[in-house]
N, C-alpha and C positions, 0 to 999 in steps of 0.2 A: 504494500500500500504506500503509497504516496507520503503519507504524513509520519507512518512509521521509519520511512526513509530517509525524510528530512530532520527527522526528532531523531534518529540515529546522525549524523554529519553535525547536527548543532552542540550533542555529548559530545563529537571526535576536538570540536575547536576549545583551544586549550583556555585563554581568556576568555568564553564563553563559561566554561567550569569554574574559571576562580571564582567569577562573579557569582553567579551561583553559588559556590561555595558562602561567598561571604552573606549572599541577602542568607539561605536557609540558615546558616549559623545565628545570624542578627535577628532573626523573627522568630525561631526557637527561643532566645534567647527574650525576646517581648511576651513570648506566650509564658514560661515560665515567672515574670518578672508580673506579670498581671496578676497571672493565678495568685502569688504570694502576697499581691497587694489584696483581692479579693476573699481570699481565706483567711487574711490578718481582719481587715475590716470585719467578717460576716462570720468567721467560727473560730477565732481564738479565745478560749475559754477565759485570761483575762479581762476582756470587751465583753460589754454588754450593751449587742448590736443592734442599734436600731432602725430606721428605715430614713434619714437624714444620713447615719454613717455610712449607707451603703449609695446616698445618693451622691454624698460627696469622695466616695471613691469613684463611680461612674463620671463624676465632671473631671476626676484629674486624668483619668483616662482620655476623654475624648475629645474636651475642650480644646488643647493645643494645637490635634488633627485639624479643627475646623478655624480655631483663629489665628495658627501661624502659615497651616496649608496655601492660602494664595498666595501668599509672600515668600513663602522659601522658594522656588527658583527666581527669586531675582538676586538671592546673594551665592546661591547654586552656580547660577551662571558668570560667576564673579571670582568663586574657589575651584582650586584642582578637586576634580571629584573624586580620584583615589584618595587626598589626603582628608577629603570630609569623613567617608567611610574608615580608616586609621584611628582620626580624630574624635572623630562623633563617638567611636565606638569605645575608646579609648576612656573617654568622658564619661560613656556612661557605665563602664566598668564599676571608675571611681567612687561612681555618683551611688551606684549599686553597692558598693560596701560600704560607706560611708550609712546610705537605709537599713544596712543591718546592725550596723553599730547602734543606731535607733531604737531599734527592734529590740536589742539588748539591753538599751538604757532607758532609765524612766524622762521620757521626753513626752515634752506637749504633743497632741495631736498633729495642732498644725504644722508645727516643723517636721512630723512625716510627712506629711502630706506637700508640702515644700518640695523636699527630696523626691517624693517618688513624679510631681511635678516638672518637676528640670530634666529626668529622665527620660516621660513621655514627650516633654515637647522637643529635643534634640532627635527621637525616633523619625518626625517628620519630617527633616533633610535625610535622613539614611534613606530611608524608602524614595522622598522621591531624587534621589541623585540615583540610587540602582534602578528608577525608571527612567530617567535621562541618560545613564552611560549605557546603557543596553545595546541601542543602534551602532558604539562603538566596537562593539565586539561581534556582531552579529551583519551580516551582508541584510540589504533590502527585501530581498525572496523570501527569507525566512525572517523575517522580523515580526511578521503576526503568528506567525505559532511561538517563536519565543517570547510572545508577550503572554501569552495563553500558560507556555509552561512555566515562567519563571512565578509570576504571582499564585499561581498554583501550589508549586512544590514550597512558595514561602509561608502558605496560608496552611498548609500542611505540617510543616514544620510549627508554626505556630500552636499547630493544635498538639502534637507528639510532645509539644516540649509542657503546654499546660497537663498533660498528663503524668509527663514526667516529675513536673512539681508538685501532683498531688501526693504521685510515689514515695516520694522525698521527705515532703511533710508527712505521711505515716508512718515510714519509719525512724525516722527520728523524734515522733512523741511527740509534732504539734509543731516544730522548730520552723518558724518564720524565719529565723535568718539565716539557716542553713538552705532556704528553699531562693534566696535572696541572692546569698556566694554562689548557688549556680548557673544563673543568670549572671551573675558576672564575670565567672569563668567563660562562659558562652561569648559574654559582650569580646572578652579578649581575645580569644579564637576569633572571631570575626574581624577585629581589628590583623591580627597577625594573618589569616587571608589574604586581607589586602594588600599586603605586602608584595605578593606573589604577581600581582596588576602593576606593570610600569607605572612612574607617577605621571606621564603624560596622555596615556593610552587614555584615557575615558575623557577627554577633556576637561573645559573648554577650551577652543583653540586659540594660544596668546594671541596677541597682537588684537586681537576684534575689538572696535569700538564701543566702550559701556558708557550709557547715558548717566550721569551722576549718581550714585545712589539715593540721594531723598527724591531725587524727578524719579526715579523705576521706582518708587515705594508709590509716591503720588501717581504714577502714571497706573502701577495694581491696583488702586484704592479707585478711582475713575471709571479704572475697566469693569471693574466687580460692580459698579452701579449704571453703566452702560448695557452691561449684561441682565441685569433686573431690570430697565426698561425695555428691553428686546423681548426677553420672556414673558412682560408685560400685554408684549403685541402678539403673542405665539400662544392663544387661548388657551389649543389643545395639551402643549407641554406644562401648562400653569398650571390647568386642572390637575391634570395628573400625578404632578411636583406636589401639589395642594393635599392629594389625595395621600403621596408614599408619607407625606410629612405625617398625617393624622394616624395612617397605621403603625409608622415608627413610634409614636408616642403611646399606642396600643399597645403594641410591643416591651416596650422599657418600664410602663407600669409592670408591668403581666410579670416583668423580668423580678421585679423587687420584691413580687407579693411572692413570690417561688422562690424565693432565695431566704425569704424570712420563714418559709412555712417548713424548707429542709433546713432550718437552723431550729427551730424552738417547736415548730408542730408535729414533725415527722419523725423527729428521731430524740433516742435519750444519748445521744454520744456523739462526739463529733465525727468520729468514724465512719457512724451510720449519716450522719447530715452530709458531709461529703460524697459518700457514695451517691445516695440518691439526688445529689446537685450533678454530679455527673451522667447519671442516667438521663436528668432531665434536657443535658445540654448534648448529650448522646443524643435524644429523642430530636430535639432542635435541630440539631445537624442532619437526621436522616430526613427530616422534613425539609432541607435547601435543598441537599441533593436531589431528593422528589420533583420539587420546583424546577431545579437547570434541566431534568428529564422530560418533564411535562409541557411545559410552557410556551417552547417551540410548536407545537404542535397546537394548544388552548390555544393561545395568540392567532394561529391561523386559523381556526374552528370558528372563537368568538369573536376577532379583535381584539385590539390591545384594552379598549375602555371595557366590553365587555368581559376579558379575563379579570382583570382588577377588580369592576364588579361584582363579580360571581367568588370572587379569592373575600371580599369585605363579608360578602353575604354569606359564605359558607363561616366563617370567624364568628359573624354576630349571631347566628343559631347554636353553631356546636358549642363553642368558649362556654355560656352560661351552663352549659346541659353538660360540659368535664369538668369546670370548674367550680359550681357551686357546692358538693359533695366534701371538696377540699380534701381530699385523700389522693394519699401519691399513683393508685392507679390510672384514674380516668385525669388528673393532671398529667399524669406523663405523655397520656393523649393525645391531652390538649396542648404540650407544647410541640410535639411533632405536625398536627394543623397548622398552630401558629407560623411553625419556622415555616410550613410549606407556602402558607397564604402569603408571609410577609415577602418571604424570597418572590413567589410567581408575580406577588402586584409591582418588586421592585425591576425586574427583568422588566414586565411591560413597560412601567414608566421609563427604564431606560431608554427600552428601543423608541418609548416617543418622545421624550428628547431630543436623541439621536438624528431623530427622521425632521424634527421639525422647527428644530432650530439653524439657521442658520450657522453655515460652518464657521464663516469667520466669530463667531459668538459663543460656540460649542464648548471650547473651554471655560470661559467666563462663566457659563449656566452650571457648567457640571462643578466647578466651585464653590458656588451656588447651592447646588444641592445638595453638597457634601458638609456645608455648613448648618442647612436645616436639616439634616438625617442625624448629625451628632445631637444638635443642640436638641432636638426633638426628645432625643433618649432621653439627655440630661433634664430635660424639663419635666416629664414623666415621674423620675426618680423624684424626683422636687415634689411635685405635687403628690405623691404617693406615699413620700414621707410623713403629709400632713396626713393622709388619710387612715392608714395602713394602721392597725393596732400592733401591740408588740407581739402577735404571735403569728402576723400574715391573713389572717382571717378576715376578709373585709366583703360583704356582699354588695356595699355600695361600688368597689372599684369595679367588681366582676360585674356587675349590669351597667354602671358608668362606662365600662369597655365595651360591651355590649354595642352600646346605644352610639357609639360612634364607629362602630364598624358597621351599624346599618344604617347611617347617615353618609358613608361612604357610598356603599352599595349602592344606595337609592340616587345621590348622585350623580354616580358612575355610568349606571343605568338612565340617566335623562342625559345626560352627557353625550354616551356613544349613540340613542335616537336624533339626536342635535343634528350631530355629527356626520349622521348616513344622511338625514334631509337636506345638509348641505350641499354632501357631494352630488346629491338624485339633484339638486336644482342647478347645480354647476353644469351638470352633462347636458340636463336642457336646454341651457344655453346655448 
């Protein structure tokens, strides 16, 4: 086959592997460093978790993704990319044992939170310089399958390594900071990787003209609001942007109420609350997969509005009918719907994005959206803190979720009739 041919030639190229090398070592090395943040916050027998602690570990998490993301490649473009990945990684080694000395000592909250702060948001030039140097190592032919395999095997590794952290913290009796030096043994393998990459090979290339640093700050700060009036004009991508935001915030309640209910409901040990957190993010997981399987195909059945639809409206009948029972079975259920619905409506909205935004704007939208899909979660966690009792039990959240997955639906559903009237009066024409 064709693709097993090319995905065989892109293994054979040697800088193509380091790279590699260094993203899967680097993103293991995040999946572990989360885990230990999330299992310190939500199940260290010390803490007594509450649903404010766990929302403020989900803002140090995702917030930096969304408010340094449009602005790291302008200074990307400005540093040698092999010595960001060295450096970056280097940093957050440091950064990382420096969180376990933390871990070890009686310190305020917020200065963990500091720390594991400065670590997440240095992540968001790692990742995207190993999306920028990529085409460096890679010919034009094959650069959409290496784009396919690389974020792949790193999204992979992230998930190997959060498992590997929970291993870690079982056997050593609960040990945050043991779960903490291994992420940062990771962070330095990744750096030492880089090594093996010339420091010229991934660019960029001297000599090019850079527009002052504070004019490319203000010139990304212009375009990000250039790009929300474009999408302003682009109906069909607005709805739909409108629509991923309101599941995403579905989503991230639903996240909290299940992380409190395997912390104080489900189990008497942390052993057991662990395990069944990962069953539940097991379940989650096989539910995206379902979705990147299914959806190609819904999409072309229903349409993109009508797959979204039918993903809100399957959420708002099933969710109450697993969830209200509040028992780890028919939750586990419900998070494998979950994942499926929230992944198939975000596939849609991607490809209508994609389709209907203007290219020269494409970037700036999906910016854009990566800034309300984090903040979404985060706000979720926020408002769920306020809701949420301390044992996860809430029947207002579980019908308040409800009720906006059938206000999606419904919609979604006037939306995609809109939609087809338009085109039937277009072709009249």
């Amino acid at each position: 086959m064709p693709v097993v041919r090319d995905l065989g030639v892109l293994l054979r190229l040697r800088n193509f592997r380091r790279l590699l090398a260094v993203r899967v070592l680097s993103q293991s090395a995040d999946g572990v460093y989360q885990v230990a943040l999330a299992t310190y916050v939500v199940f260290s027998p010390e803490n007594q978790t509450t649903a404010g602690a766990i929302a403020s570990a989900m803002a140090v998490l995702l917030l930096p993704y969304s408010l340094i993301g449009p602005f790291a490649g302008v200074l990307l473009d400005r540093w040698p990319r092999r010595q960001v990945f060295l450096y970056g990684n280097l940093l957050r080694a440091a950064l990382a044992c420096c969180t376990a000395l933390l871990l070890l000592s009686s310190v305020p909250d917020w200065l963990f939170y500091i720390s594991a702060l400065c670590v997440t948001a240095v992540n968001r030039f790692v990742l995207a310089g190993l999306s920028a140097a990529l085409p460096r190592v890679v010919d034009t032919e094959r650069l959409v399958l290496a784009n396919s395999l690389s974020p792949t095997a790193g999204t992979l590794a992230a998930t190997a390594g959060g498992g590997l952290a929970l291993g870690i913290r079982l056997l050593t009796d609960g040990s945050d900071a043991a779960v903490v030096l291994l992420g940062a043994i990771l962070y330095l393998l990744s750096a030492l990787a880089s090594l093996t990459l010339p420091r010229t090979l991934l660019g960029p290339d001297r000599g090019l003209h850079h527009v002052p640093l504070r004019e490319a700050v203000g010139t990304t700060a212009r375009g990000l609001v250039a790009g929300l009036r474009h999408l302003a004009e682009r109906r069909d991508a607005a709805h739909a942007l409108a629509a991923m935001t309101v599941l995403r915030f579905c989503y991230g309640a639903l996240t909290v109420m299940v992380l409190m209910l395997c912390r104080y409901a489900w189990s008497d040990s942390e052993a057991d609350g662990l395990a069944l957190l990962g069953l539940a993010l097991g379940a989650s997981a096989a539910g995206y997969f379902v979705a990147a399987v299914t959806s190609p195909w819904a999409v072309g059945r229903f349409g993109r509005y009508g797959w979204v639809a039918g993903c809100a409206g399957a959420a708002a009948f099933l969710e109450p009918a697993l969830g209200l029972p509040f028992t780890p079975g028919p939750m586990l259920v419900a998070a494998f719907v979950l994942g499926l619905v929230t992944q198939g409506a975000k596939i849609a909205t991607d490809t209508e994005v994609q389709t209907s935004v203007d290219d020269a704007y494409r970037g700036r939208v999906f910016s854009l959206y990566d800034v309300l899909f984090n903040v979404a979660f985060v706000a979720a966690a926020g408002v769920a803190a306020l809701a949420l009792p301390s044992d996860g039990r809430s029947v207002v959240v579980v019908l308040t979720v409800a009720a906006l997955y059938a206000i999606v639906s419904v919609a979604m559903f006037r939306r995609r009739y809109v939609s087809i009237a338009l085109q039937r009066a277009r072709l009249k024409e």
